[in-house]
N, C-alpha and C positions, 0 to 999 in steps of 0.2 A: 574586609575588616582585618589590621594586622593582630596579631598577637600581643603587643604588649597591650591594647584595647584589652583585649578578652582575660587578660593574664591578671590584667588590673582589678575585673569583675570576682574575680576566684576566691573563695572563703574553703584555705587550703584542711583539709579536715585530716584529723590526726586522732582517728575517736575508737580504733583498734583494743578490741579491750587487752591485748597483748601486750601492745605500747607500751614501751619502754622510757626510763627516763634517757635513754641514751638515743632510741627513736625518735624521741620528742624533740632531740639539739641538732639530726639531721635534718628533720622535717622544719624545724623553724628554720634553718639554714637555705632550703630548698624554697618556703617563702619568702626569707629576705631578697632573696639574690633575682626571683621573678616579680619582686614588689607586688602581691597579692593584693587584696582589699584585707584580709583577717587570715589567723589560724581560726579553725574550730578545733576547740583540746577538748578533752575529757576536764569535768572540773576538779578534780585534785591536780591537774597540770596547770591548770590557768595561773600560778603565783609563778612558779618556774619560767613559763612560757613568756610572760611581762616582762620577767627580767630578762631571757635571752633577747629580747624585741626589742628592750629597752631602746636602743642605737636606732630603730629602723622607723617606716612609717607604718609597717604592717601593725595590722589592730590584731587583738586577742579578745575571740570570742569564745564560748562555752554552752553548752546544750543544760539544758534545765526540764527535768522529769522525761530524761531520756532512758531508751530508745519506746518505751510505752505508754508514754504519758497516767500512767495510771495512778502517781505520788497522788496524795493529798493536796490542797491548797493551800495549807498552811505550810507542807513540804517545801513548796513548790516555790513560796517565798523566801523562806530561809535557804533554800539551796541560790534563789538568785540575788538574796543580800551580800550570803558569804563570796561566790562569785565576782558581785562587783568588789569586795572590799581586796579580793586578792588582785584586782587589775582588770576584770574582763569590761569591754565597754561596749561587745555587742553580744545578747542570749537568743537562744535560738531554742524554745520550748517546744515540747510539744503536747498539745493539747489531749484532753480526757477523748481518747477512741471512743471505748463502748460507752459513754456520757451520751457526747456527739447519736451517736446509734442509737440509743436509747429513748433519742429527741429530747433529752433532759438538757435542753438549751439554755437553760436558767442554769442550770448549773457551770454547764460551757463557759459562759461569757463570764460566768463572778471567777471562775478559775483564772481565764486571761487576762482579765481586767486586772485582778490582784498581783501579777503578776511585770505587766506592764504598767500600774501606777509606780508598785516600787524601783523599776528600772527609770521609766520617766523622771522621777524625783532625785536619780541620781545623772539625767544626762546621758542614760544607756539606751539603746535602740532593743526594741522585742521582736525578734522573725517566729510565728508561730506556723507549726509544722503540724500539717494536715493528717498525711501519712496516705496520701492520694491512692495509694494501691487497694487500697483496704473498705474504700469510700466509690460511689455510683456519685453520678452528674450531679444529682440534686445534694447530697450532703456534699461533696465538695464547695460546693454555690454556697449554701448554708454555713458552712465552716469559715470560708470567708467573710461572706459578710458581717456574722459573728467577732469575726478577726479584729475590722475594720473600726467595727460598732467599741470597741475596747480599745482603739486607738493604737493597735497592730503597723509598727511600721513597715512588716514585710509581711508577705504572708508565703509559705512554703511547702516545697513536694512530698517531700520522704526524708526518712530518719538516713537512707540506704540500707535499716540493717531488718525492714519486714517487706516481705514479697518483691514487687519488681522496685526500680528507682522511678526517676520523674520520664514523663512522657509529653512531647509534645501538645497532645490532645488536654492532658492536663492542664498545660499554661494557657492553654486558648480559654479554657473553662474561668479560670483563674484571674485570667484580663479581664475578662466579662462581667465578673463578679463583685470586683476590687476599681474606686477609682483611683486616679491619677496619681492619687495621696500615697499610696501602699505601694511599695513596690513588690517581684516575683521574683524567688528564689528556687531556682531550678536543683534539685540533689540528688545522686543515687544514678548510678551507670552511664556519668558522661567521662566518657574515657580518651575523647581526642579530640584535637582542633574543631575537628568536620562539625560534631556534635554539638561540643561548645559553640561554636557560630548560630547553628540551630535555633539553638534557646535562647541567642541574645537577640537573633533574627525576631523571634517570636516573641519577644517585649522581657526578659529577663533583665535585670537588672543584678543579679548576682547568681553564684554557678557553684553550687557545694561540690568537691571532690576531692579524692585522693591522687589523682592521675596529674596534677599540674605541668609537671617535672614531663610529660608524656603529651600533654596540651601544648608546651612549647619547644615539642620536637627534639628533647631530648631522655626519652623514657627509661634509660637504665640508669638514671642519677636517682632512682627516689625509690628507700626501701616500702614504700606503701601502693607499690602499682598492683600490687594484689588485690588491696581491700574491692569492697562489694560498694563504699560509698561512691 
């Protein structure tokens, strides 16, 4: 598989609560140049982030009731209206944890649904993020199909910023769970080629991380090789 395959898959994430606006003009620099699939920014970046991208093909996306899903519904909406209105055109939520845990599945799915209507309405794609470290076999299973049932274009690992990142064992659950419709978004400690190949080996369709710059072999170009995503 060469790299600019894999490089293409990358939804370069830039979600450091640190991050700077001066981070943000490297990092989108670092996506243009490896033609990514998206940035994922923090959403007070998403307006900036559009305009730097403006020129390129990369998309700008934004995390919605991040990194705990714990917002409200009604939050949860308005954080992914004002998102789309500043440019973002793919969100990447994540779902109510202890909901989920709770088995309060009625509430689950009106949260994702709500959330994905109003992206749908605008033409925006929803990656709903599991947070797989936190979840056993069966609520993974459950959370997708959940996903799915709500018209989930992707459905995903980890936020990268609770417990471990995505793990192979997880996307295998994750295929199984999800049809053909939905694709798998791999997040959270893939830090090189070898890895990256891994996941896309293993049916990913997209590859959250900070490491890009470091995925195509040249790792001291990118001030974010640090991050945990």
């Amino acid at each position: 598989m060469d790299k600019s395959t894999v490089l293409s898959m990358i939804d370069h994430a830039i979600l450091k609560p640190e991050a700077t606006d001066s981070d943000l003009e490297k990092e989108c620099a670092i996506a243009a140049k490896y033609n990514v699939a998206s940035v994922c920014v923090k959403p007070s970046h998403v307006k900036y982030a559009a305009e730097l991208l403006k020129n390129s093909s990369v998309k700008v996306s934004t995390v919605i009731g991040f990194p705990h899903g714990t917002t409200t519904t009604k939050c949860k909406v308005a954080e992914a209206r004002e998102a789309i209105e500043n440019g973002a055109v793919e969100l990447d939520m994540v779902l109510n944890i202890g909901k989920l845990l709770s088995r309060d599945f009625d509430y689950v799915e009106k949260d994702i649904k709500s959330v994905v209507d109003e992206a749908h309405s605008k033409g925006v794609i929803v990656k709903v993020i599991l947070e797989t470290a936190l979840l056993d076999e069966e609520m993974i299973a459950v959370a997708c199909k959940i996903a799915e049932k709500c018209g989930a274009d992707f459905v995903k690992t980890s936020t990268g910023f609770n417990g471990r990142g995505a793990s192979l064992d997880d996307i295998k659950i994750m295929k199984k769970s999800v049809s053909d419709k939905v694709g798998v978004k791999a997040s959270g400690g893939i830090k090189n080629f070898e890895q990256a190949v891994a996941f896309v080996e293993a049916g990913c369709t997209r590859l959250g991380t900070s490491s890009t710059a470091n995925i195509a072999g040249e790792g001291s170009a990118t001030s974010n090789k640090d991050s945990n995503y």
